[in-house]
The first five atom37 places (N, CA, C, CB, O) and aatype in JSON, in Angstrom:
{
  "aatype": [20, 20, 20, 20, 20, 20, 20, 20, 20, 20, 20, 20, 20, 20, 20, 20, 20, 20, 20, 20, 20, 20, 20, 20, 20, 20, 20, 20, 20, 20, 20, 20, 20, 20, 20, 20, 20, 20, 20, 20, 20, 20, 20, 20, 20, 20, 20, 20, 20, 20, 20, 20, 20, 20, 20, 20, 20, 20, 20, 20, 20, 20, 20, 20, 20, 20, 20, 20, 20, 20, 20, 20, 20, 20, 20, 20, 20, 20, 20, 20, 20, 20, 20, 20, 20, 20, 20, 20, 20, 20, 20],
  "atom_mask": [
    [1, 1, 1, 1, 1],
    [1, 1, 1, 1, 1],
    [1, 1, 1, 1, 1],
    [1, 1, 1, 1, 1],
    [1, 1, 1, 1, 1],
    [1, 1, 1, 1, 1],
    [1, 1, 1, 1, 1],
    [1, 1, 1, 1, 1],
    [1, 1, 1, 1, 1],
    [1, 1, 1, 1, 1],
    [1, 1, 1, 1, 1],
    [1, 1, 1, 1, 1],
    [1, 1, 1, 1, 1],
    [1, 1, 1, 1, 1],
    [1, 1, 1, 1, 1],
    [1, 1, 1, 1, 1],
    [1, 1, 1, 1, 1],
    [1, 1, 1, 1, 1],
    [1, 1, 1, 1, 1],
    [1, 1, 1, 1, 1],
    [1, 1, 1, 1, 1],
    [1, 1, 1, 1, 1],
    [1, 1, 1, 1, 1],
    [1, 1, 1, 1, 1],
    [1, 1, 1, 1, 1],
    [1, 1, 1, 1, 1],
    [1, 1, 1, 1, 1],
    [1, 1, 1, 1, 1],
    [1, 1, 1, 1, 1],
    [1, 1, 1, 1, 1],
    [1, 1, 1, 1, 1],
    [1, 1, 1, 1, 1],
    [1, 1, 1, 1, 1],
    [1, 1, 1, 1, 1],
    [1, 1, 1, 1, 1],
    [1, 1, 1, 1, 1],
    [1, 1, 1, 1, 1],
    [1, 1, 1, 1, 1],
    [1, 1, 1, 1, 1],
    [1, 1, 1, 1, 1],
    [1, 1, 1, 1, 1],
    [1, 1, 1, 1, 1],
    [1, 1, 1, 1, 1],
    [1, 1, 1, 1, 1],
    [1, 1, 1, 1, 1],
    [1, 1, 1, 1, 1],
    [1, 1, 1, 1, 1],
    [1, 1, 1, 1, 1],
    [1, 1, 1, 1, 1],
    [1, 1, 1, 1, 1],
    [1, 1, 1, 1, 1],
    [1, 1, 1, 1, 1],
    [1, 1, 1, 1, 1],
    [1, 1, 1, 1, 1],
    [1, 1, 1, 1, 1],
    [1, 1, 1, 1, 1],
    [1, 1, 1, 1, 1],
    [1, 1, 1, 1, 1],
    [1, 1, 1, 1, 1],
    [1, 1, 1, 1, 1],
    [1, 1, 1, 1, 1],
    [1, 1, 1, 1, 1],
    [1, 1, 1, 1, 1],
    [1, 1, 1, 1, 1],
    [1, 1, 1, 1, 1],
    [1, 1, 1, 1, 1],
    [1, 1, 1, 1, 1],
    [1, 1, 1, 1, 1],
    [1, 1, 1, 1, 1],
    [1, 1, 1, 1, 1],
    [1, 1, 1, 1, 1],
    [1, 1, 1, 1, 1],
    [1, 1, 1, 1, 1],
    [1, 1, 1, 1, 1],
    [1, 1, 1, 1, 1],
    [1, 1, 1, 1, 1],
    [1, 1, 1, 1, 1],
    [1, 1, 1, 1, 1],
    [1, 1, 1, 1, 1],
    [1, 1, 1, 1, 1],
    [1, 1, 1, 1, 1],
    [1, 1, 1, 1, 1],
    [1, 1, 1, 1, 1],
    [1, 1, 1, 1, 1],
    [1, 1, 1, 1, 1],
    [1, 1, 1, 1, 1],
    [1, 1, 1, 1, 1],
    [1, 1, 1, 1, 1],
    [1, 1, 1, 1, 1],
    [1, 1, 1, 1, 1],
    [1, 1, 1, 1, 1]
  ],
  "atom_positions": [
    [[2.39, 28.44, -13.71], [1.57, 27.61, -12.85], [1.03, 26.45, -13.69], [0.41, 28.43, -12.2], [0.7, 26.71, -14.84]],
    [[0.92, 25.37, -13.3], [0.43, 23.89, -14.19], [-0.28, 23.23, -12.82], [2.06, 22.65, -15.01], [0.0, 23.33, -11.62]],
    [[-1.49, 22.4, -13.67], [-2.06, 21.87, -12.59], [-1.53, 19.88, -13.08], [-4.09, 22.47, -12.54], [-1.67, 19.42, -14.21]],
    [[-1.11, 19.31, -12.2], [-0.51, 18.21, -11.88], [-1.38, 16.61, -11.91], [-0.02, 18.61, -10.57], [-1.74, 16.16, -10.82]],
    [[-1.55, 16.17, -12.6], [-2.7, 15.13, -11.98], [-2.18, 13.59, -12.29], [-4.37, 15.39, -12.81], [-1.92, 13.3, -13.46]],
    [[-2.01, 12.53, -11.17], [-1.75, 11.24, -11.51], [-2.61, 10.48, -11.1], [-0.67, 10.81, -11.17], [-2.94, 10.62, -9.93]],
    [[-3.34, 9.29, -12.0], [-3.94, 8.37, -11.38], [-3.54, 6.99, -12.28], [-5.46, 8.76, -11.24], [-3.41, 6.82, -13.49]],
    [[-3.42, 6.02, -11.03], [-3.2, 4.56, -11.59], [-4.62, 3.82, -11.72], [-2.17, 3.65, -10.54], [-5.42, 3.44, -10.87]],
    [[-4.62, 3.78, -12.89], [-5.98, 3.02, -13.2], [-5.65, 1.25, -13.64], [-6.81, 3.96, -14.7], [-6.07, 0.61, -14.6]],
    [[-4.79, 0.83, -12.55], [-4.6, -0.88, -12.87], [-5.58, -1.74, -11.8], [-2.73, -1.46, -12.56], [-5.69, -2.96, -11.92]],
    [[-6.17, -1.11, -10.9], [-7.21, -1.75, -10.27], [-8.88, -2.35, -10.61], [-7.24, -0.96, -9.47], [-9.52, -2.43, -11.65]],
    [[-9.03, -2.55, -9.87], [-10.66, -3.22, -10.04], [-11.36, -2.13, -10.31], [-11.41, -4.02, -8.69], [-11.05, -1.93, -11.48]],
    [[-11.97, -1.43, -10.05], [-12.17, -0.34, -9.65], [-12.12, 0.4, -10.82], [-11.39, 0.01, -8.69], [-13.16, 1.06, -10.8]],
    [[-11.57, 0.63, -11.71], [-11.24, 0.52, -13.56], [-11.85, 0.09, -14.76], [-10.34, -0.19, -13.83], [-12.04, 0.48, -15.91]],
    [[-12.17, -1.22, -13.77], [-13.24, -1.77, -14.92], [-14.63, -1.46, -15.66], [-13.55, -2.71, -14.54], [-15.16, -1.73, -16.74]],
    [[-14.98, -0.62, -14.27], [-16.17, 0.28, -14.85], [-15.58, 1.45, -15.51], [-17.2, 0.82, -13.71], [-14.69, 2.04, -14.9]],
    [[-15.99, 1.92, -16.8], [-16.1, 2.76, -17.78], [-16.24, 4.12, -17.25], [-17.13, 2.39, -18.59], [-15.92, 5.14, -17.86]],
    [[-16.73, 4.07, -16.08], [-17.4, 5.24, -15.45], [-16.45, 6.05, -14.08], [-18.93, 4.58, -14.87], [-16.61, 6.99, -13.31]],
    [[-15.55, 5.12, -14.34], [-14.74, 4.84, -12.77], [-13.77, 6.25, -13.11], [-13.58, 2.87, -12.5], [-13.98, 7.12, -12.27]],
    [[-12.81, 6.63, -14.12], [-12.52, 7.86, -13.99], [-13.07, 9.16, -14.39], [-11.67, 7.83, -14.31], [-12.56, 10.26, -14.16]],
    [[-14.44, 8.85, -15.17], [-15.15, 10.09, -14.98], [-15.44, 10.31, -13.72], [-16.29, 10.19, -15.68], [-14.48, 11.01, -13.44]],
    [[-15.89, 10.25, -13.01], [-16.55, 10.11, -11.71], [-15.17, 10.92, -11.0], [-17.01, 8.27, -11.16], [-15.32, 12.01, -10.44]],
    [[-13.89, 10.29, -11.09], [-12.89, 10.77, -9.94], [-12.77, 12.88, -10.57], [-10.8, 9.46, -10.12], [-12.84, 13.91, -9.89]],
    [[-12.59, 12.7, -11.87], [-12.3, 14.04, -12.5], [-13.64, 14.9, -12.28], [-11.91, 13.87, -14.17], [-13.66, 16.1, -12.03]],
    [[-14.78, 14.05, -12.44], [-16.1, 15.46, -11.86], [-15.51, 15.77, -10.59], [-18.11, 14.93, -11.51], [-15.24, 16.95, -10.37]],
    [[-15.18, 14.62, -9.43], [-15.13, 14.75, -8.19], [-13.99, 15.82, -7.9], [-14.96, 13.44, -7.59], [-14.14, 16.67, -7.03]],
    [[-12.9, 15.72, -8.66], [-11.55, 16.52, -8.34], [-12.06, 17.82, -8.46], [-10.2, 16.27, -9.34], [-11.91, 18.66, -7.58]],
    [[-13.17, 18.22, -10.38], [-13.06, 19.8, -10.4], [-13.93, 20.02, -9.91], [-12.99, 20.61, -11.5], [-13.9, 21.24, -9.73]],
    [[-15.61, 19.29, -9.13], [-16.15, 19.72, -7.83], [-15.37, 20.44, -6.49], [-16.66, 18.57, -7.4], [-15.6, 21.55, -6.02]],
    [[-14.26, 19.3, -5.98], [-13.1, 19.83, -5.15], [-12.81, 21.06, -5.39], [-11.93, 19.17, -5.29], [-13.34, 21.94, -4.71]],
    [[-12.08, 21.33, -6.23], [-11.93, 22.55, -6.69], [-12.39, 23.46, -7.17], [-11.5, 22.58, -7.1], [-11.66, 24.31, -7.7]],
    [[-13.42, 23.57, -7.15], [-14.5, 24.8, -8.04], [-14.61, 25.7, -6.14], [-16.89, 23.76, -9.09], [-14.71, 25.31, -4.97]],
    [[-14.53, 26.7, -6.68], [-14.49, 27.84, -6.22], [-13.95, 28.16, -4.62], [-15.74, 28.2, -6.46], [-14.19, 28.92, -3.68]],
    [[-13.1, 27.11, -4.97], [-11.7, 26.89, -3.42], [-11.05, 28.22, -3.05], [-10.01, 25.75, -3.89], [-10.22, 28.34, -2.14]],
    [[-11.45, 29.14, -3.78], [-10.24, 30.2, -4.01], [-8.58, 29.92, -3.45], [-10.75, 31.58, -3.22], [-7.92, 30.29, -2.48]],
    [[-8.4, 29.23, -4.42], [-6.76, 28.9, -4.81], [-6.59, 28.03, -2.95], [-5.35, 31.01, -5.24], [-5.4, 27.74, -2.8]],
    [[-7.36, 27.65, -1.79], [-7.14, 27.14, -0.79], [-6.52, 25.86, -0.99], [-8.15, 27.15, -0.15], [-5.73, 25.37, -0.19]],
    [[-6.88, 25.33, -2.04], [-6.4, 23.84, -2.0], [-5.38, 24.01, -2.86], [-7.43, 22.65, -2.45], [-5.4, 24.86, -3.75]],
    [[-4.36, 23.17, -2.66], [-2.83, 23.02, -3.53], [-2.85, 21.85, -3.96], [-1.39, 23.17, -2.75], [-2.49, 21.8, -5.13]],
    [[-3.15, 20.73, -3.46], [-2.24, 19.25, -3.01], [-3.88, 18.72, -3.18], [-1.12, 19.04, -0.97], [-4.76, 19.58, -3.18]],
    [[-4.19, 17.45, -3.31], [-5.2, 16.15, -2.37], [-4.55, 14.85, -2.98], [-7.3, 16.11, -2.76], [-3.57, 14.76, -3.73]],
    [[-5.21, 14.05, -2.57], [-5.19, 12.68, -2.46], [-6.24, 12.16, -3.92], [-5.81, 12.24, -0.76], [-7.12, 12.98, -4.18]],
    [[-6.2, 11.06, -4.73], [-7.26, 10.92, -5.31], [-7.92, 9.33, -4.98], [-6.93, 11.28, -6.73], [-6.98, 8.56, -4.77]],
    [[-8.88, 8.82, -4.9], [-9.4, 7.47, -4.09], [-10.21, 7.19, -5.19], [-10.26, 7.57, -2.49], [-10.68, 8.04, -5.94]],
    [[-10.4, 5.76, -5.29], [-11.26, 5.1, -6.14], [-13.1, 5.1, -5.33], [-10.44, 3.4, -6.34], [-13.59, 5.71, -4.39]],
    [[-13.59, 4.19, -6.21], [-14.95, 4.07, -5.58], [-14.86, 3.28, -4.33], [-15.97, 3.4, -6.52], [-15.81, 3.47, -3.57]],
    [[-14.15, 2.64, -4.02], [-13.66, 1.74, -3.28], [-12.72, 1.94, -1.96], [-13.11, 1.08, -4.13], [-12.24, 1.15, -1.15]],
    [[-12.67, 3.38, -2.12], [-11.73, 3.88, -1.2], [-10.31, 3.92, -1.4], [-11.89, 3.27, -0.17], [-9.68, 4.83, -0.85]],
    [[-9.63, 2.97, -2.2], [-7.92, 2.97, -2.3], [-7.79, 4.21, -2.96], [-7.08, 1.64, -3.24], [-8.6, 4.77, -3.71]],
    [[-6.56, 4.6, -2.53], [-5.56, 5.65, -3.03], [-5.05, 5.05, -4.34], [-4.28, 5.96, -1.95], [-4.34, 4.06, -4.48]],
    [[-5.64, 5.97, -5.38], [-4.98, 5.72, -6.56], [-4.53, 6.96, -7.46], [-5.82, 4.87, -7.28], [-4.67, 7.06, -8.68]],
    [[-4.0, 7.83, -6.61], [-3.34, 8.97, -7.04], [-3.04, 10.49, -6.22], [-4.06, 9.19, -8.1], [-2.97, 10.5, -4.99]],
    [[-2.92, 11.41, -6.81], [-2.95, 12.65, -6.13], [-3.04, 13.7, -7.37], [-1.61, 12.84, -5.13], [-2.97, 13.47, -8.58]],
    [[-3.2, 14.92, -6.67], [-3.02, 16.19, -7.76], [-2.23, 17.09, -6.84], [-4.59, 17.02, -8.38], [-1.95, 16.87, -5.67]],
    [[-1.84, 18.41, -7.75], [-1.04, 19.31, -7.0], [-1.04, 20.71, -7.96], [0.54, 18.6, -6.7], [-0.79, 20.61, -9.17]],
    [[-1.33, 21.94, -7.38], [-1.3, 22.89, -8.26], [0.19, 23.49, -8.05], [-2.52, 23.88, -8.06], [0.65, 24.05, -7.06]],
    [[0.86, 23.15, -9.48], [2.31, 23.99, -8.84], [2.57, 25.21, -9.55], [3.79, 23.11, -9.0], [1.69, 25.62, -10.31]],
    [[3.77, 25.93, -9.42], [4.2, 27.03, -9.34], [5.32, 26.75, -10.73], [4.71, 27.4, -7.76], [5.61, 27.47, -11.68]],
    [[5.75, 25.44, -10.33], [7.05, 24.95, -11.24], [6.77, 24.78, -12.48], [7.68, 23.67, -10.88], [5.73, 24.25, -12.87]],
    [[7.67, 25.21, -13.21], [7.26, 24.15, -14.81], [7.89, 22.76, -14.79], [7.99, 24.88, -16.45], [8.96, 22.7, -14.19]],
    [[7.47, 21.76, -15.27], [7.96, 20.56, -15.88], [7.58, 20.26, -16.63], [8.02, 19.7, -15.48], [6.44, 20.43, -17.06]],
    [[8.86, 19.44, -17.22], [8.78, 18.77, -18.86], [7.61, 18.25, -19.53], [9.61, 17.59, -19.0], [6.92, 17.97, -18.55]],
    [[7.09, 18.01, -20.3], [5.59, 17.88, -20.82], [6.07, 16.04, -20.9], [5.03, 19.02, -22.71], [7.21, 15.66, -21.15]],
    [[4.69, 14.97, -20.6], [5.03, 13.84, -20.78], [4.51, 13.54, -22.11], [4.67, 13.05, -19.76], [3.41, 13.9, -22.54]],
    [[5.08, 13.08, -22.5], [4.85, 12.68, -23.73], [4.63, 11.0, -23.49], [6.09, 13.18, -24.74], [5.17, 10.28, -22.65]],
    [[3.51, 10.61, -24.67], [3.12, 9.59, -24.34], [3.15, 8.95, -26.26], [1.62, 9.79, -23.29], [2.88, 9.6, -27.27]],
    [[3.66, 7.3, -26.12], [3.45, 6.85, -27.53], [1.91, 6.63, -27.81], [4.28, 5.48, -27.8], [1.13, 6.88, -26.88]],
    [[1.47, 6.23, -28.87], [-0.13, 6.54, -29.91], [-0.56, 5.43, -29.1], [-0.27, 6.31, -32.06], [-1.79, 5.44, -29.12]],
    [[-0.1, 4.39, -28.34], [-0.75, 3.36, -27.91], [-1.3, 3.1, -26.76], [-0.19, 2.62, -28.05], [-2.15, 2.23, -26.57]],
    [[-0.7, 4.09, -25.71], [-0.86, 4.92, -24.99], [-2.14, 5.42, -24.76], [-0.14, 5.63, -25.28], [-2.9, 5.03, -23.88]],
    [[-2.48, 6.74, -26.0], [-2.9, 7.89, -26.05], [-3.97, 7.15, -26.35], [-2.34, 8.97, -26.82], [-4.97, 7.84, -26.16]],
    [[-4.32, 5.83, -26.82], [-5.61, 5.04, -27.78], [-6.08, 4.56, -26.49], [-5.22, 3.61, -29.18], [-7.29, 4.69, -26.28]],
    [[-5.31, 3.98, -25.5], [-6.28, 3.02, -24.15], [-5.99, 4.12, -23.36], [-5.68, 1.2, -23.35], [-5.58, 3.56, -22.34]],
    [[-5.9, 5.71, -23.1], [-6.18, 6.43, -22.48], [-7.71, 6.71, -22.92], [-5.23, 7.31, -22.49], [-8.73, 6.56, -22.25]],
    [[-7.61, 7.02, -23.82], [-8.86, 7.68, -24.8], [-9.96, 6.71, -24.64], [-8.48, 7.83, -26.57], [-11.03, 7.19, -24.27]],
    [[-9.89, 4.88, -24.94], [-11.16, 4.48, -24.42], [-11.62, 4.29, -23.09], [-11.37, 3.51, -24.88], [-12.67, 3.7, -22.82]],
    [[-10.71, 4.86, -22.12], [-11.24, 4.47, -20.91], [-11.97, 6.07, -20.44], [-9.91, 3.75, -19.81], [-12.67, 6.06, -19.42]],
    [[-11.82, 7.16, -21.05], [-12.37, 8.36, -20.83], [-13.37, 8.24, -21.89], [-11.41, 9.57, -20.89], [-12.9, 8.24, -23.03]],
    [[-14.96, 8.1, -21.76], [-15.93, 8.24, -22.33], [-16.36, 10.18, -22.61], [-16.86, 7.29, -21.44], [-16.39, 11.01, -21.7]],
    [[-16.51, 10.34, -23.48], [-16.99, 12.0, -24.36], [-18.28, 12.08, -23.89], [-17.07, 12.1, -26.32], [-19.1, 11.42, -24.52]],
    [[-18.86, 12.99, -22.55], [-20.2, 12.98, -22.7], [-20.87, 14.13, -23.39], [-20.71, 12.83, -21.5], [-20.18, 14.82, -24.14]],
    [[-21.73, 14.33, -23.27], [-22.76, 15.75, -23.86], [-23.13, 16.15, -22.7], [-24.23, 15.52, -24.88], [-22.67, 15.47, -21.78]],
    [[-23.91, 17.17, -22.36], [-24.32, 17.78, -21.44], [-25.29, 16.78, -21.06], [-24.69, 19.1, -21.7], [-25.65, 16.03, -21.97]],
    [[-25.86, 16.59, -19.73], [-26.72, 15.24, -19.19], [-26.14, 14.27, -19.17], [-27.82, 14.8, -19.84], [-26.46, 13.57, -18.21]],
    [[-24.93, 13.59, -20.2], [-25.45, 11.78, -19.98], [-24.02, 11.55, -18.97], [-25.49, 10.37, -21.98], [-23.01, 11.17, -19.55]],
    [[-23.98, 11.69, -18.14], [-23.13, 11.15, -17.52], [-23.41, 10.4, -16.86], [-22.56, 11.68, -17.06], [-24.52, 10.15, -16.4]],
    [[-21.78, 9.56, -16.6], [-22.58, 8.08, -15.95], [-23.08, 8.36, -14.09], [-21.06, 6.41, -16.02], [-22.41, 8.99, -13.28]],
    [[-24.48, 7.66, -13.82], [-24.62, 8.02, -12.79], [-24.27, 7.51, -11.24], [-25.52, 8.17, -13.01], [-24.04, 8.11, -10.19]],
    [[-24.35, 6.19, -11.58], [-23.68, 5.22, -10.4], [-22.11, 5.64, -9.72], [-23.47, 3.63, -11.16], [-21.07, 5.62, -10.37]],
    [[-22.2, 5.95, -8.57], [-21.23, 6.4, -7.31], [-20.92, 7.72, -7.48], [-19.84, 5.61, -7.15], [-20.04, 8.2, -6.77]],
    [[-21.78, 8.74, -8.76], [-21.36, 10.25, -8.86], [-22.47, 10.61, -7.51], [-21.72, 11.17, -10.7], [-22.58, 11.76, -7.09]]
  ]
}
């Protein structure tokens, strides 16, 4: 079982720092204590557009591998919080 997750972060909507913490609290809110009900959703910006989906599957697939340059403007757009400081605007 692997849990699935895509989001396009080339929108406006991006520019805030805060914009995919916010979707990932929101997803494992979604999912916290669904008992396994949910498979599939949709994922939406602050703004409402569709900018992704998730899916809990059954299947294995290939692991993506990503180059270091990649992995560096993934990494600054996901801020490390501590317990409390999360960002608070549209959570």
């Amino acid at each position: 079982m692997e849990f699935i997750l895509k989001i396009k972060m080339d929108n406006e909507a991006f520019e805030d720092d805060c914009e995919l913490s916010r979707i990932l609290h929101k997803i494992a809110n979604d999912l916290a204590g669904n008992n396994n009900d949910i498979q599939t959703g949709s994922v939406f910006d602050i703004n409402g557009n569709k900018v992704g989906s998730y899916e809990i599957s059954e299947e294995q697939r290939t692991p993506l591998k990503l180059d270091p340059e990649t992995v560096e403007r993934i990494k600054e757009k996901i801020k490390v919080h501590t317990a409390g400081e999360f960002c608070e605007e549209g959570m």
